[in-house]
KEZA-709611 format. One record per atom (N, C-alpha, C): residue in one letter; x, y, z. Coordinates in pm, whole numbers, padded with zeros to 5 digits, always signed. Example, Ala and Ser with C-alpha at 12.3 -4.5 7.8 and 13.67 -1.06 7.14 Angstrom:
# residues 2
A+01319-00569+00780;A+01230-00450+00780;A+01320-00330+00780;S+01285-00225+00708;S+01367-00106+00714;S+01290+00003+00787;
This chain:
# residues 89
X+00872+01242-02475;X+00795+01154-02559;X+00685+01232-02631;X+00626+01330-02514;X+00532+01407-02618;X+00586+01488-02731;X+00700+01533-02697;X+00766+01648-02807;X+00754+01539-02990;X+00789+01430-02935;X+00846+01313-03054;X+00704+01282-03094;X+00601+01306-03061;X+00499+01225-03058;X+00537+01094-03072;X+00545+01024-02999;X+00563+00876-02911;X+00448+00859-02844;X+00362+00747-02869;X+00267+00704-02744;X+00320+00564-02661;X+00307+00559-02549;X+00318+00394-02449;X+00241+00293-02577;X+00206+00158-02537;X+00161+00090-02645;X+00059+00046-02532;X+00082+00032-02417;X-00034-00034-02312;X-00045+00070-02198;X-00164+00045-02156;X-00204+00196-01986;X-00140+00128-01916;X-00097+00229-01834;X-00016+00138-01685;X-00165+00180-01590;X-00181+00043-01542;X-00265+00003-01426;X-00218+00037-01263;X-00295+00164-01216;X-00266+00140-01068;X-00259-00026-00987;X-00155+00005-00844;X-00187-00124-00822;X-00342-00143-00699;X-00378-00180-00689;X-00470-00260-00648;X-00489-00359-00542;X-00474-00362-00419;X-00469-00510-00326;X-00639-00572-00339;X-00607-00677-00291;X-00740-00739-00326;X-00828-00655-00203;X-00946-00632-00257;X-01040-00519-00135;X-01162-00646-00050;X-01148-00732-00069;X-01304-00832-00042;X-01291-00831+00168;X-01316-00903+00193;X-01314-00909+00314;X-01226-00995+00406;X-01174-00946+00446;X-01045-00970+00559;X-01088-01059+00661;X-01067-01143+00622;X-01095-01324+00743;X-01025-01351+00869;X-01036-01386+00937;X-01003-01419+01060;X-00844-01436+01079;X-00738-01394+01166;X-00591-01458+01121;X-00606-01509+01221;X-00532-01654+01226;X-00466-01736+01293;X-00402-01718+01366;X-00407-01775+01475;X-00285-01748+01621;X-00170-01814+01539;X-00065-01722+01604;X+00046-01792+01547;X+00102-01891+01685;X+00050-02064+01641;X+00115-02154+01746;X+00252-02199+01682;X+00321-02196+01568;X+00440-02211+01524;X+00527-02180+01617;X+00483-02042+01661;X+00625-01958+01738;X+00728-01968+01659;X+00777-01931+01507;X+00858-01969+01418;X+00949-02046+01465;X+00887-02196+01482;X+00975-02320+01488;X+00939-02373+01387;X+00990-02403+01281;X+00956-02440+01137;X+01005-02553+01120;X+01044-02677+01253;X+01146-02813+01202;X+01006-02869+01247;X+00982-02988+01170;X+00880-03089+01228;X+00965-03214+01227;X+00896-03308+01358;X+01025-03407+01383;X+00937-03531+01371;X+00835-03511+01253;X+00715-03659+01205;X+00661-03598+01122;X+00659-03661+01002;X+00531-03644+00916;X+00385-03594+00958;X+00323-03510+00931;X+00199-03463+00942;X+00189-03390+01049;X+00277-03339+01085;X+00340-03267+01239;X+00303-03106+01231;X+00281-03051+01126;X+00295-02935+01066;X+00277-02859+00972;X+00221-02848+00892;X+00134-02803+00766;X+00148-02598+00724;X+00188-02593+00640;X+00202-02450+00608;X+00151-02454+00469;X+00074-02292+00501;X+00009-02266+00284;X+00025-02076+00317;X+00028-02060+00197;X+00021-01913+00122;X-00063-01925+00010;X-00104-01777-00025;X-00141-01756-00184;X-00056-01649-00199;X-00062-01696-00327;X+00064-01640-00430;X-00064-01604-00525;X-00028-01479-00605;X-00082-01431-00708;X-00002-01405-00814;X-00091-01441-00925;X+00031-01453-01048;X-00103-01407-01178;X-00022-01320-01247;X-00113-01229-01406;X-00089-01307-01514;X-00132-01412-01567;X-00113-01501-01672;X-00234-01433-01770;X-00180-01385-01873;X-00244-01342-02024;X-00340-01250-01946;X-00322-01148-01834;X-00429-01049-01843;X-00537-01067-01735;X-00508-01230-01705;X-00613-01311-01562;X-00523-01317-01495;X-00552-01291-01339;X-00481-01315-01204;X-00577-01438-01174;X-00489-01511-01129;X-00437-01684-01099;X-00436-01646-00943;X-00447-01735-00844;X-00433-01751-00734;X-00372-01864-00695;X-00233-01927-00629;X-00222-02012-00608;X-00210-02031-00445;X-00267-02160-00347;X-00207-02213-00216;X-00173-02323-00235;X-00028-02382-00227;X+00000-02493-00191;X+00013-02551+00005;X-00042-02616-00014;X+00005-02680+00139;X+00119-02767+00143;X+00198-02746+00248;X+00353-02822+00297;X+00381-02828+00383;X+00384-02958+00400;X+00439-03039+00484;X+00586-03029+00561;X+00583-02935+00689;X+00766-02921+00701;X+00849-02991+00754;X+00740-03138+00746;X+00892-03274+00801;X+01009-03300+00662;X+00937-03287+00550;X+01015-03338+00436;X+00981-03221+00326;X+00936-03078+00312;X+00940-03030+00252;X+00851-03134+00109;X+00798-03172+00115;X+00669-03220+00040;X+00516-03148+00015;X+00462-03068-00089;X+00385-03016-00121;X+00269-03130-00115;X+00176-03103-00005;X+00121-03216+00043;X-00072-03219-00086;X-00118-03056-00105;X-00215-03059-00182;X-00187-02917-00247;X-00285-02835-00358;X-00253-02756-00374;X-00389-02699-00446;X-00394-02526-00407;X-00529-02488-00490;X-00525-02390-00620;X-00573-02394-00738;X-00525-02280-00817;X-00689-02230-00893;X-00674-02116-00804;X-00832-02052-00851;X-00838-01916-00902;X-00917-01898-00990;X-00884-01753-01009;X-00966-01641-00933;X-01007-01682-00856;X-01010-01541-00650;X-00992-01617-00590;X-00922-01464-00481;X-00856-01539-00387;X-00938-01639-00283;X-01037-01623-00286;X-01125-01686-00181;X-01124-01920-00190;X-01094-01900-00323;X-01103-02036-00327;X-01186-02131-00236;X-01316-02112-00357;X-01452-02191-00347;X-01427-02319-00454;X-01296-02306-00517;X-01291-02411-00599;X-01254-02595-00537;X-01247-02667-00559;X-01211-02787-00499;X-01075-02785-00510;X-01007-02869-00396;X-00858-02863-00386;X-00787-02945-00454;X-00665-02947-00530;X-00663-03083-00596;X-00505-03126-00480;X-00549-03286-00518;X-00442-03377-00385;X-00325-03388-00505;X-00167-03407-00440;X-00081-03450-00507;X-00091-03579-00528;X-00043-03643-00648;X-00055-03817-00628;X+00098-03847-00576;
C-alpha cells in the first residue's frame, strides 16, 4: 500500500476492555439449572455492548426463564448504569 501510495481512510483503534472497577460477582446459586417451573422463579441479565455512530451503547435486559419474557431492560451509555431502568409494558 505504501509503494501505491494508498492511505486506510479510518485509524484502527486498539481494543480496550472497560478499565473502571470490578464489582462484586455473584455466587453462582443457578448451578446451571436454567428451567424455572413458575413465573418469577428466576431472573437472568447481561450487558451487551454495542458502537452505534462512534458511541458505545450498553445494553442489560432482564429475563425471566419460566417463559423466556424480557421482564425490564437498561440502555445506558456506561457500563455502570446510573440511568433509570425502563419496565416492559
Amino acid at each position: 500500500m505504501h509503494k501505491l501510495g494508498l492511505k486506510r481512510k479510518c485509524k484502527q483503534r486498539k481494543y480496550r476492555s472497560y478499565q473502571g472497577e470490578v464489582g462484586h460477582i455473584a455466587d453462582n446459586l443457578l448451578q446451571r439449572n436454567f428451567v424455572a417451573l413458575a413465573p418469577n422463579e428466576k431472573w437472568l441479565t447481561d450487558v451487551s455492548e454495542f458502537k452505534c455512530a462512534e458511541v458505545k451503547l450498553y445494553l442489560s435486559p432482564i429475563k425471566d426463564l419460566f417463559n423466556s419474557e424480557i421482564i425490564a431492560y437498561n440502555l445506558a451509555p456506561s457500563p455502570n448504569f446510573e440511568q433509570i431502568t425502563r419496565m416492559m409494558a
